[in-house]
C-alpha positions as CSV (number, residue, x, y, z in Angstrom):
1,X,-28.5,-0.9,-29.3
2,X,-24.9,0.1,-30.0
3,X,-22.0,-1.4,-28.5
4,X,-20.9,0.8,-25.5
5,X,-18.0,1.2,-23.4
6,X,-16.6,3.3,-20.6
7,X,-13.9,5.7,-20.3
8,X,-12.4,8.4,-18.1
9,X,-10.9,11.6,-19.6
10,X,-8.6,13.7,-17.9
11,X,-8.2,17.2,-19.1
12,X,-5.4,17.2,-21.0
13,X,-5.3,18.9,-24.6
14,X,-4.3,15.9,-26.2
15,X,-7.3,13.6,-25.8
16,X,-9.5,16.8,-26.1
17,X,-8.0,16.8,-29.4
18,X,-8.2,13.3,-30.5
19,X,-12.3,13.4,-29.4
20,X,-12.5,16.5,-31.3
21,X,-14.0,14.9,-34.8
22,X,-16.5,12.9,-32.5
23,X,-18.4,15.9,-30.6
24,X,-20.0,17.5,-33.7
25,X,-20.7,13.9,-35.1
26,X,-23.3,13.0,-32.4
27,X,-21.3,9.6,-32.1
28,X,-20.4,10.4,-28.9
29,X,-23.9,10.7,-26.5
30,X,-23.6,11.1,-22.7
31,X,-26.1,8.8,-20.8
32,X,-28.2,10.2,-18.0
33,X,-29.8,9.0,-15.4
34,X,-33.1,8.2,-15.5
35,X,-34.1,8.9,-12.1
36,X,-33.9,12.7,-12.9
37,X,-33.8,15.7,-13.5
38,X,-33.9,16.7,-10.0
39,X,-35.0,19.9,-8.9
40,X,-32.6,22.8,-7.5
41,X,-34.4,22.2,-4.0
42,X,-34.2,18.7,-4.2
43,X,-30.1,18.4,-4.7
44,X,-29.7,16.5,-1.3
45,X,-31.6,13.6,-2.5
46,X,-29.8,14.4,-5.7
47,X,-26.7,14.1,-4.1
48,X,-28.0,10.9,-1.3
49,X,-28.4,9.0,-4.8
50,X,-25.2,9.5,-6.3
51,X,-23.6,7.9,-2.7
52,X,-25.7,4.7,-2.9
53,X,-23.5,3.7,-6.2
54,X,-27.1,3.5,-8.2
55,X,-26.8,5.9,-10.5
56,X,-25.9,5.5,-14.3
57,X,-24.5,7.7,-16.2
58,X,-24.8,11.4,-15.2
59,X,-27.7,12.9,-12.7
60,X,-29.2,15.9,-13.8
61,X,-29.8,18.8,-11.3
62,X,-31.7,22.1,-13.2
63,X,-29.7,24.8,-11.5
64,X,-33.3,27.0,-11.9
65,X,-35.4,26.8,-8.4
């Protein structure tokens, strides 16, 4: 497995910039959770697991009931 490591953007143009090379590249790969995807009706629990601390990377919600 590749190193990773953990960083937070803020939306400025500059970094948008610098990370533009990488987004094409497919260097750059979000990680999701692997409790979901949740359902639309089920974005409560969705939202209960993202309080407990538990979840890594993003959580998936299909906006399509």
């Amino acid at each position: 497995m590749p190193p990773a490591f953990r960083f937070v953007l803020t939306p400025t143009g500059s970094i948008l910039e610098k990370l533009k090379p990488y987004s094409g590249s497919r260097k750059v790969k979000p990680v999701l959770d692997p409790t979901g995807p949740y359902h639309f009706y089920k974005v409560v629990e969705a939202l209960g697991y993202l309080e407990t601390s538990r979840a890594t990377g993003k959580v998936v919600v299909y906006p399509i009931p």
